[in-house]
N, C-alpha and C positions, 0 to 999 in steps of 0.2 A: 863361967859360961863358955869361955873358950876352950876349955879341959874335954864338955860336954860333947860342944860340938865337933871334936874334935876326934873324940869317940865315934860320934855317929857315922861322918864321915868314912871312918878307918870301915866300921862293920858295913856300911854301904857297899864301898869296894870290895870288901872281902866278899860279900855276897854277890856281886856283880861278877868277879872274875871265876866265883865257883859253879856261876849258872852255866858259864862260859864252855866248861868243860864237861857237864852234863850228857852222857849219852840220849839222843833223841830218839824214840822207835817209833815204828810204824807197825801196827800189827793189828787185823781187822776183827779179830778176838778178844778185846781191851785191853792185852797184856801191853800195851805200849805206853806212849806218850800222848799219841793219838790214834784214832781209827784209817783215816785218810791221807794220802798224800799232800792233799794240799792245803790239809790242817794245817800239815808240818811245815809246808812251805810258806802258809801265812805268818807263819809265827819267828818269820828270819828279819830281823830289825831293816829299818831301811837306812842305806849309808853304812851298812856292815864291811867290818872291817877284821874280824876276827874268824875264821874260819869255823864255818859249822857242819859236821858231819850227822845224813841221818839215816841211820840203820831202818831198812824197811822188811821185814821177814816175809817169809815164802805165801805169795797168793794171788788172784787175780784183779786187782785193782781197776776198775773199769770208772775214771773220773777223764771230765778234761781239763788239764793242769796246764799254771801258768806263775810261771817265776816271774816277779815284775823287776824292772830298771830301779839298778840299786841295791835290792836283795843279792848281793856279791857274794862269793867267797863261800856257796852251799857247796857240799858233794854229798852224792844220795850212793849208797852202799848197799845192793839187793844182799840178800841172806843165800841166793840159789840163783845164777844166771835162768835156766829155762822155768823156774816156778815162780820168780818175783815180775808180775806183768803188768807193766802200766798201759793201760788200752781205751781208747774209745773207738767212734766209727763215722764222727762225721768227714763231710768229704765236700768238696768246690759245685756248688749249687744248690746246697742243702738248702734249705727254707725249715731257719727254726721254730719254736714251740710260740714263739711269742710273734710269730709273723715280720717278721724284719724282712731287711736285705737279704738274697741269698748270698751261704758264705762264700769265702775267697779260697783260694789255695791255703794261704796264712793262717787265715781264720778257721781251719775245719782242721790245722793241726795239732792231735791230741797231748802234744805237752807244746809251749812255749817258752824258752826261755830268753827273757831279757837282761837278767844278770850278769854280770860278768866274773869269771872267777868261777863257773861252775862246773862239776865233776861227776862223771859217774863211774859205778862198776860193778858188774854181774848183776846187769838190770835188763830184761828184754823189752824196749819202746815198741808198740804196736799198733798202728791202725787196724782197725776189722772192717772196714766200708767195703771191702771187696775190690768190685771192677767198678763200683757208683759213679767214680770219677778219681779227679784227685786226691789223694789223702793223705797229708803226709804225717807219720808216727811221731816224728822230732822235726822242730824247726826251731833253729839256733841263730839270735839276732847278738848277743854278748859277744866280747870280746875274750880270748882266753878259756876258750871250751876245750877239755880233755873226756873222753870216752875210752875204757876199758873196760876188757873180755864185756862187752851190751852188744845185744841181740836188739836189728831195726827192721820189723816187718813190716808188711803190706805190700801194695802193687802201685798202683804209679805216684811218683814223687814221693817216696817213704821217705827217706834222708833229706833235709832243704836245709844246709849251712848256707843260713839268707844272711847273714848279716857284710854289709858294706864296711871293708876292711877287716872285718874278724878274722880272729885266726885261730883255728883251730885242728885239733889230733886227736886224732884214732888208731887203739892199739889193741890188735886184737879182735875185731871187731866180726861181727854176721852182718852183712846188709843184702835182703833179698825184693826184688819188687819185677816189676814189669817197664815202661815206656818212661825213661827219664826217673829211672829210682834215686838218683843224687843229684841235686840241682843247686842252685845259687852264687851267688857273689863272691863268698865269702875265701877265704884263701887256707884251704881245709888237706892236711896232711894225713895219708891210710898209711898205714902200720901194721904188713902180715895182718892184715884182714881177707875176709872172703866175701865175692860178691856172689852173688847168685840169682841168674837170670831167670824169670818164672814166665811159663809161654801168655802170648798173644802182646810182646812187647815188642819194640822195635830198635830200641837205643838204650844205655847204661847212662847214660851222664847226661845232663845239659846244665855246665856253667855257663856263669855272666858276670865271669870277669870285668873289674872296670879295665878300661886303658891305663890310668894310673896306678897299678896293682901288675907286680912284675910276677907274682907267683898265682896260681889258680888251684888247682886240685891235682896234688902231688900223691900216687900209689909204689909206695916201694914193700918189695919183695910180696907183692898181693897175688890170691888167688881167685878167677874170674872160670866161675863154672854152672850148672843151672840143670834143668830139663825142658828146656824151650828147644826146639827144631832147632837142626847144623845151621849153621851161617843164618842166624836169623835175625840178630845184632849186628848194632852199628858199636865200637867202644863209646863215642861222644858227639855231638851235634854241640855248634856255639849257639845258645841261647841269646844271649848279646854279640857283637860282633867282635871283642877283642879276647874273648874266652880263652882260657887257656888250661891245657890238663894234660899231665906227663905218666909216664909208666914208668918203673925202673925196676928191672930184673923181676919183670911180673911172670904170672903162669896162668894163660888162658886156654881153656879150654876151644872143641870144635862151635860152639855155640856163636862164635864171634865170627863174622864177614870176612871172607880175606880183605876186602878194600879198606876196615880197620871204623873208617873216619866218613862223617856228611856233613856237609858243607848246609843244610837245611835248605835247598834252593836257592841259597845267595850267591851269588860270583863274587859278592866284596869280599865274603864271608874268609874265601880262600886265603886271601891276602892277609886279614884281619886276624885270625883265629892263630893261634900256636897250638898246637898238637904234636905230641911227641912219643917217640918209644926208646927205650937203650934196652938191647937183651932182652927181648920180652923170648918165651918158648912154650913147647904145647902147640896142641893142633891147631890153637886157634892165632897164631904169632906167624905172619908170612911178612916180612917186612919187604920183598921184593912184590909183591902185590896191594901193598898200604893206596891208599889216596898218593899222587904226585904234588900234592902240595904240602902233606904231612912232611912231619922232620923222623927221620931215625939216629938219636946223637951219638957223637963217637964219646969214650972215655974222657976225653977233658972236658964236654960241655956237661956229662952226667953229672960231676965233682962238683958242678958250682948247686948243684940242688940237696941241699942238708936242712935239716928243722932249722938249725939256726937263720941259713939265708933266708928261708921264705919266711920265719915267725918275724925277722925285723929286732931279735934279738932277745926274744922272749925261748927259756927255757920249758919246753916241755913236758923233759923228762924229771922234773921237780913236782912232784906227786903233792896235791893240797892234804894237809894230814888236819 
């Protein structure tokens, strides 16, 4: 009997660790694993601990998707950055099908993730809601979120790295919107990405840094350019009062204010907020016309801003395979 079982066990594992390594696809022609994105994402165990990768080939996916707390350690792999399109279109007031509450900022964005551990690359996130309101394409509540060469459209609030203490990078990246296209909490590193300002907006950014979060929204070596009116933009507004969001060796276009930085009508705000430039250039980079309560740092204060310092020690450049 114990020979038996002893068997079974062995084939058990061996079948468990083979599942393990299975390529997952997504392909809305049944050649996959499944049809839908978030077939695939239901089908990630909860309290995962083994990394799982899913291949989603070229199409326009129009679901709203939602990674729940726990489902860790996914990375979704588009087949074609501009072909592989995850999209919906609700947006902040919606009033759904079933008559509820209307939705929240949160709630009307078309992917959620809760997971921690999750990964993307050559994936474009999309809202389509337009100008309805707010809508944002990705909103990232996990901790240990990485994005490569991913494409994040729509117009206001496209990007929301909401999550309190998350940390999170970006490498590579498209993000295009209108009034506060990058918002939240969360303490979120841009990597030679490109922003791109679309008219009728007024501000790039509104972090809400906590007070006890030394780093906010760190952009190095980033590109800041659009077709919105000259000087039409502000780079950041503190959504909270302790917000904080740095530039490092950026390249901004005329699009941006010479006065850089807004205070949102707070006078604490001034005090409160950390806003910063080192070497920023381009027409839209005048650090003798910035806000007077902005920082421009010299060389040694740039040094102390690396992935390491703000991740708190977590590796970034360690790619989930």
């Amino acid at each position: 009997m114990k020979k038996v079982l002893l068997t079974w066990l062995l084939c058990v594992s061996f079948l468990a660790g083979f599942g393990q390594v299975q390529p997952i696809t997504v392909a809305q022609d049944g050649s996959g694993t499944y049809r839908t994105v978030q077939a695939a994402l239901n089908a990630v165990p909860f309290n995962n601990t083994t990394p799982i990768t899913i291949f989603i080939k070229k199409g326009t996916y129009k679901e709203k998707l939602n990674l729940a707390k726990k489902q860790n350690f996914v990375k979704l792999v588009g087949e074609d950055l501009e072909n592989t399109v995850l999209v919906y279109d609700d947006y902040n007031g919606r009033v759904t099908a079933d008559g509820t509450e209307p939705l929240g900022t949160s709630e009307a964005s078309s992917f959620r993730v809760f997971g921690n551990n999750f990964s993307a690359e050559n994936i474009t996130f999309q809202n389509s809601a337009g100008l309805a309101g707010q809508a944002p394409a990705m909103w990232v509540y996990g901790d240990k979120a990485q994005f490569r060469r991913c494409r994040f459209l729509g117009f206001r609030d496209t990007l929301y790295p909401y999550g309190y203490g998350s940390r999170q990078y970006y490498k590579d990246c498209y993000i295009e919107g209108t009034t506060d296209f990058i918002l939240g909490s969360a303490t979120a590193w841009f990597e030679d990405c490109t922003l791109y300002c679309k008219p009728k907006g007024t501000c790039m950014l509104a972090p809400s840094t906590p007070d006890t979060v030394s780093y906010g929204f760190v952009f190095q070596r980033c590109k800041i350019v659009g077709d919105a009116p000259q000087e039409s933009y502000f780079l950041a507004r503190p959504w909270k009062p302790f917000a904080k969001t740095v530039f490092l060796n950026c390249e901004m276009s005329n699009v941006i204010k010479p006065k850089g930085w807004d205070h949102w009508g707070k006078e604490d705000n001034k005090q409160d907020a950390f806003f910063a430039e080192f070497k920023t250039k381009g027409d839209g980079a005048a650090p003798k016309k910035r806000a007077l309560w902005s920082k421009q740092l010299n060389a040694k204060q740039a040094a102390l801003y690396t992935p390491a310092a703000a991740f708190r020690g977590w590796d970034p450049t360690q790619v989930i395979e």
